[in-house]
C-alpha positions in Angstrom: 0.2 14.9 -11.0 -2.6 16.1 -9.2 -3.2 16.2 -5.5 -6.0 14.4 -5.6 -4.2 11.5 -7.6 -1.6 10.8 -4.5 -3.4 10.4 -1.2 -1.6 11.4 2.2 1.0 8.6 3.1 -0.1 5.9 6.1 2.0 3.2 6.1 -0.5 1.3 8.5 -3.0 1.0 5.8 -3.5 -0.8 2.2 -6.6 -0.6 -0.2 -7.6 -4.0 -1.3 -10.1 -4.7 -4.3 -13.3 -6.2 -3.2 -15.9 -6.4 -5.5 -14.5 -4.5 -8.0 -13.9 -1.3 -5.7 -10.9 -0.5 -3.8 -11.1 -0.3 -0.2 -8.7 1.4 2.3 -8.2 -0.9 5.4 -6.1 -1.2 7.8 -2.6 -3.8 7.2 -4.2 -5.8 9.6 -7.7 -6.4 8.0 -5.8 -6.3 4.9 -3.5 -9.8 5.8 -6.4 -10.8 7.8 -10.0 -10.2 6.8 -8.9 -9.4 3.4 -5.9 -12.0 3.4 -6.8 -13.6 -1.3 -8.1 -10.1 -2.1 -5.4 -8.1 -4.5 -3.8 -5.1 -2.0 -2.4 -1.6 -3.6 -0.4 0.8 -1.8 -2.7 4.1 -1.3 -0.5 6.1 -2.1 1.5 4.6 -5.9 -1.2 2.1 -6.4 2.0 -0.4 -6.8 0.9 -3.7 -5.8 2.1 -4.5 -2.1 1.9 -7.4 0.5 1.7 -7.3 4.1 4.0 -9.1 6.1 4.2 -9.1 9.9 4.2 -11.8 12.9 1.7 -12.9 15.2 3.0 -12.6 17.8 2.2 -11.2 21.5 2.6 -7.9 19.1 1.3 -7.8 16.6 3.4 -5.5 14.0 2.3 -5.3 9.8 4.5 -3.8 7.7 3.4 -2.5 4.1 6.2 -3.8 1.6 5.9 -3.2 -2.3 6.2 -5.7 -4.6 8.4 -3.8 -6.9 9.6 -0.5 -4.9 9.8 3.0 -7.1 11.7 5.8 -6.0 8.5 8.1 -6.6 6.7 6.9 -3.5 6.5 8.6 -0.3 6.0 5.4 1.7 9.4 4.2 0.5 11.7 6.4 2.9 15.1 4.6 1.8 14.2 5.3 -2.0 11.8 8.3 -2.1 12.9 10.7 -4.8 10.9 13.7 -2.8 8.2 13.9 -5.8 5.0 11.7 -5.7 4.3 10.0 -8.6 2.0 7.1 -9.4 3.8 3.7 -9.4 5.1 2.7 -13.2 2.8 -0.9 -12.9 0.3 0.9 -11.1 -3.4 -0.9 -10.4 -6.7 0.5 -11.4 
């Protein structure tokens, strides 16, 4: 896989699909802003949701719908090699 195909891990941000393009936003424009629009992890392209309170904090929290042990945002699972999520979305 190429370097270009995984982008550097932030587990604070999504891409969501708006218009037909993916945009990388941040998990709170993502549940907020972006709440109907389909989210990707921007790192696997798996599809994700963003869960979090709202609360006096406010936390979000990046979790894949189906988890893959060749992503680097999955710490409990990672394998240590990248690699694009096997239900990945273009």
């Amino acid at each position: 896989m190429s370097d270009q195909a995984m982008t550097k891990p932030n587990a604070n941000r999504c891409e969501v699909k708006v218009d037909g393009a993916w945009l990388v936003v941040s998990l709170i424009e993502a549940q907020g802003t972006y709440g109907t629009a389909e989210k990707r992890c921007p790192s696997c392209h798996g599809r994700v949701a963003v869960a979090g309170s709202y609360a006096a904090v406010v936390k979000r929290t990046l979790m894949h719908r189906r988890v893959h042990d060749g992503c680097p945002l999955i710490s409990r699972g990672y394998c240590g090699t990248p690699s694009l999520h096997p239900e990945a979305v273009e």
